[in-house]
N, C-alpha and C positions, 0 to 999 in steps of 0.2 A: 572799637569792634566793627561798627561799619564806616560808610562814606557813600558816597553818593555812586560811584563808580559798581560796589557790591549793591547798593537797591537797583539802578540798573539792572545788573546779572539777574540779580531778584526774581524781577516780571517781566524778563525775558525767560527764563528759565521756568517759571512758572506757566505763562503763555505755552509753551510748548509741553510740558510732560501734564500740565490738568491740575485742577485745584484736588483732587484725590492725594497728588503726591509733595501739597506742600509742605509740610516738617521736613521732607527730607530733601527739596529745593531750598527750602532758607536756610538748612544749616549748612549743606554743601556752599552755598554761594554767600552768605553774613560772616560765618565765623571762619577765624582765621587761625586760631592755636586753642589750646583743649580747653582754657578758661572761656573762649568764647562760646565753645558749647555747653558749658555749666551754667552758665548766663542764659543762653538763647533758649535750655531746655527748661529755665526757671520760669520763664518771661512766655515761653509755650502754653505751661503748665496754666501761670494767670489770665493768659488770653483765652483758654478753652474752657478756664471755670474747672478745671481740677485743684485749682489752688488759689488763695486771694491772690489778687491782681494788685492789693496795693503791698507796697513795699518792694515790689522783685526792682534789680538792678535797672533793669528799663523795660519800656514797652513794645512789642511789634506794636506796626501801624497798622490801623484798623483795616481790614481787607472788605471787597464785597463778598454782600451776604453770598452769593453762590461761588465763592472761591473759599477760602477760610476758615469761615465760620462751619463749614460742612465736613471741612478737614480735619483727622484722627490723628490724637498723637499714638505712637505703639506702646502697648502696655509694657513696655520695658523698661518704657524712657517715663513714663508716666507714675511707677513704682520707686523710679530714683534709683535704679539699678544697672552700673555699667554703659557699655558701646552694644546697645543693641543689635547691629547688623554683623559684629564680631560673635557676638554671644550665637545670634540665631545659627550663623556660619557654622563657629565653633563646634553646634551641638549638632546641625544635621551630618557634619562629616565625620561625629564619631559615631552616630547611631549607624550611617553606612560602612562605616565600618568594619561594623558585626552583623552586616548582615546577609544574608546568602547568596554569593552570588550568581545562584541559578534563578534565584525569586527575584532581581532587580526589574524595574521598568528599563526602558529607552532612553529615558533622563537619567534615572538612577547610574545605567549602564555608563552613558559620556562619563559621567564625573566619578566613576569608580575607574573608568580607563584611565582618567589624572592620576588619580590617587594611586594607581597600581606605578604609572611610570617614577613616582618619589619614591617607591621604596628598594629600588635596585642600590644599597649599600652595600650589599657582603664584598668585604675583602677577604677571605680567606688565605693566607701564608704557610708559607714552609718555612724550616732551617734551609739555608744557602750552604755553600761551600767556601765560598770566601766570608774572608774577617772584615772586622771593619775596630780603630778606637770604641771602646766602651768603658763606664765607670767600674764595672763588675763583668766577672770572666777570668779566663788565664791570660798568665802575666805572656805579655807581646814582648820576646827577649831581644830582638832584634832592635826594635824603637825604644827600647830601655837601654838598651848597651850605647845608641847612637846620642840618645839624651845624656846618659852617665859621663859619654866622654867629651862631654862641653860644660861638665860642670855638673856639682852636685844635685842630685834628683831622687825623684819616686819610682818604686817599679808601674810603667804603663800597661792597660790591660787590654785585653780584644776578646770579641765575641764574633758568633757567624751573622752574616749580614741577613734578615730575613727577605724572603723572598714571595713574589706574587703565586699562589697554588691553583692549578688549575680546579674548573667549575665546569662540570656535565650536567644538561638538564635531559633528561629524555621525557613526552610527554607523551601518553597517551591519550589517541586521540579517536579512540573505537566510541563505537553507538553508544555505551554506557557512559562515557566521558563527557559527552556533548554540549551537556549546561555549562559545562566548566571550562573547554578545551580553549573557547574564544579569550578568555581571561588568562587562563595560563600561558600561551602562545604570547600575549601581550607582556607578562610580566618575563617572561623570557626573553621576550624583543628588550625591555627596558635593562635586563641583565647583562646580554652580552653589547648590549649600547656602552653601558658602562664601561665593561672592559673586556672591548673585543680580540685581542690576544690570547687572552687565559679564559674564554669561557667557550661554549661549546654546546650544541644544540640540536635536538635529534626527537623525530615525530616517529610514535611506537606504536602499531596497525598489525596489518595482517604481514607487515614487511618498516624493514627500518629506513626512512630516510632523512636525510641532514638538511641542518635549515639554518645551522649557522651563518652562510652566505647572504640567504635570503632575510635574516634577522638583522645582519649589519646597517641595512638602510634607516636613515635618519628619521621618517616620516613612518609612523605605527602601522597606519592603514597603506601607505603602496608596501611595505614588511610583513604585513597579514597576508596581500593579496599575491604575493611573492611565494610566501611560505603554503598556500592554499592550493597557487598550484605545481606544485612541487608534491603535495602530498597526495595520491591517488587512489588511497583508502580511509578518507577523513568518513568520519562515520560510520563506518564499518567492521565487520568483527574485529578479534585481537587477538596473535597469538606469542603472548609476552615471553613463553620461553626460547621460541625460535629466533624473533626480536634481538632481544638482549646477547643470546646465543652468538647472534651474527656481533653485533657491538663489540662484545668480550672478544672474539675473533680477530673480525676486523681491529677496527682504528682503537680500541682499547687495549688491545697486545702491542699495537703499533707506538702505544706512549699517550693518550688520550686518556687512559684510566687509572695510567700510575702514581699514586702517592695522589691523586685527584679527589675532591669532593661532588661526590656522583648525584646525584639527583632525582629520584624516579617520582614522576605524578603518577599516579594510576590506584584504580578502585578496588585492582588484584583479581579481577574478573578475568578466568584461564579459560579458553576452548583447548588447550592442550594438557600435556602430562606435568601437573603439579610437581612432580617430582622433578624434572626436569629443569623447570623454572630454579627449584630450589638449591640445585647442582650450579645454576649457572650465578644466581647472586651469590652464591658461595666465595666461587672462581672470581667473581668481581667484588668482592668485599674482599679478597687478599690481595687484589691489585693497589687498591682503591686506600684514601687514607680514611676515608668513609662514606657511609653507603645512608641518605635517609629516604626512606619511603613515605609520599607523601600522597592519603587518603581524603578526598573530598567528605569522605563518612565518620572520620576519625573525631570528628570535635563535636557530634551530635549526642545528645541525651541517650543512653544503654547503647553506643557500639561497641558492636565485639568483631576482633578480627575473622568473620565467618569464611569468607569466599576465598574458594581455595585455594586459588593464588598466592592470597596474602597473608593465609596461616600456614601456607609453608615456606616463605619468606621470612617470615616474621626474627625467626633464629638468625637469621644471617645479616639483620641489618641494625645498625647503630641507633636508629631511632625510627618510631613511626609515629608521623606527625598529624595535626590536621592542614584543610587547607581551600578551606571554606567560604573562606571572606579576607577581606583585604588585612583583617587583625590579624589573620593566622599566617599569611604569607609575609607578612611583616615579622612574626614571631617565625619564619621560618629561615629568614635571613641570619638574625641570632643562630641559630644551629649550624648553620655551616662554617660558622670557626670551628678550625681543628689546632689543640695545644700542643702535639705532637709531632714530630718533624715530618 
């Protein structure tokens, strides 16, 4: 388990990070494969008088009294329970999770920006046009006919080859969105990183502009700072039917919206004519192979879809989701499979 080269490392290693962090200086630097930390954490446990000392597989060597002896093992490892530093890991990154992410701190915030960039998976697919070999399908008579005449065979089948379906996110980025916009904008940079061909990206104010360009770039924060300014009503009112109105228009007649999985963030807050808004997700839910609406208020204890925007949207979209915390954006990725062509 050790050798002289590992006590070396030892109280070098010790030397430099304090006797506060010995446990976890001797086990990085003595053990070498996970029996030696069953050992090392037995042999801990006797050295600190949490367990008899006699009998454990071997002894650490007696340290001075103001290194060692004043050193804590974690109650994890002390209960005989797993890889503590996995566990603690494990637990604080599902608690953030779930949790809101307009109430994070500054710490919180860094490590929920990781977390946000792992969850850009949605693949969403069409039906294609072309075939391809399959076990199931219609029989491919062509490749049957060319097989038959070299010799007895099976009839061969084909199917349509599926293909990559486009991904719209539009995000609202008015006064009301604010807690949220920095996170959303992030998780949209991690989306169209994925797969920047088929996705597609658009900040929804008092006017609509495109941010797919500015989201391409490899690095979060110069792609935030890109997209920030580009937008010249971030924080500012919203008027989502005019917005969208232009989108549907524009670059969403133009092929942006067709047979596409559309995407809207927003809290459904209208300074315009509701009625209007609900005319236009109309027009873009028939373009569209679907439309979800995704409400930062949705996953809260008693919400109702009050605000007027978004109860009269409500008819016209495939799902309204929440989109709260890094769980819900993760459960939002699930949703944008669509099974039909």
């Amino acid at each position: 388990m050790y050798s002289l080269d590992r006590l070396l490392s030892f109280w070098t290693a010790l030397d430099a990070a304090g006797p506060e962090h010995a446990y976890w200086v001797g086990r990085l630097t003595l053990c070498g494969s996970p029996e030696d930390i069953e050992r090392y954490d037995a042999a801990w446990r006797g050295h600190a008088g949490q367990a008899a000392a006699k009998g454990t597989p071997w002894q650490v060597r007696r340290l001075p009294e103001r290194s060692l002896l004043r050193a804590t093992m974690p109650p994890q490892v002390a209960a005989g329970g797993g890889d503590p530093a996995l566990a603690v890991r494990a637990s604080a990154h599902e608690v953030l999770r779930h949790r809101d992410l307009a109430t994070l701190s500054p710490v919180e915030r860094t490590e929920a920006q990781r977390l946000l960039s792992l969850t850009a998976g949605a693949h969403p697919m069409r039906t294609g046009r072309r075939y391809t070999p399959a076990p199931r399908g219609a029989v491919d008579r062509r490749r049957t006919v060319r097989h038959l005449l070299r010799g007895p065979g099976v009839l061969l089948r084909r199917a349509r080859r599926p293909r990559p379906r486009k991904l719209v996110l539009l995000v609202d980025v008015s006064g009301s969105m604010s807690p949220y916009a920095d996170a959303l904008l992030r998780f949209a940079h991690a989306l169209v990183r994925h797969r920047p061909r088929w996705t597609a990206a658009y900040a929804l104010g008092t006017r609509l502009t495109p941010l797919s360009a500015a989201l391409r770039v490899r690095d979060p924060e110069a792609a935030l700072r890109r997209a920030g300014q580009l937008i010249p009503d971030w924080r500012g009112g919203t008027r989502l039917g005019d917005t969208l109105a232009a989108f549907v228009r524009g670059d969403g007649h133009r092929g942006a919206a067709r047979r596409a999985v559309v995407v809207i963030f927003s809290d459904g807050w209208e300074t315009g004519d509701p009625a209007r808004l609900a005319g236009t997700v109309a027009h873009l839910r028939r373009l569209a192979a679907r439309v979800v609406w995704v409400s930062p208020h949705a996953g809260r204890p008693g919400f109702a879809p009050s605000a007027g925007g978004l109860a009269a949207v409500l008819p016209h979209v495939d799902a309204l989701v929440a989109g709260h915390t890094i769980a819900a954006l993760e459960a939002l990725v699930e949703n944008m499979e669509v099974r039909r062509a």
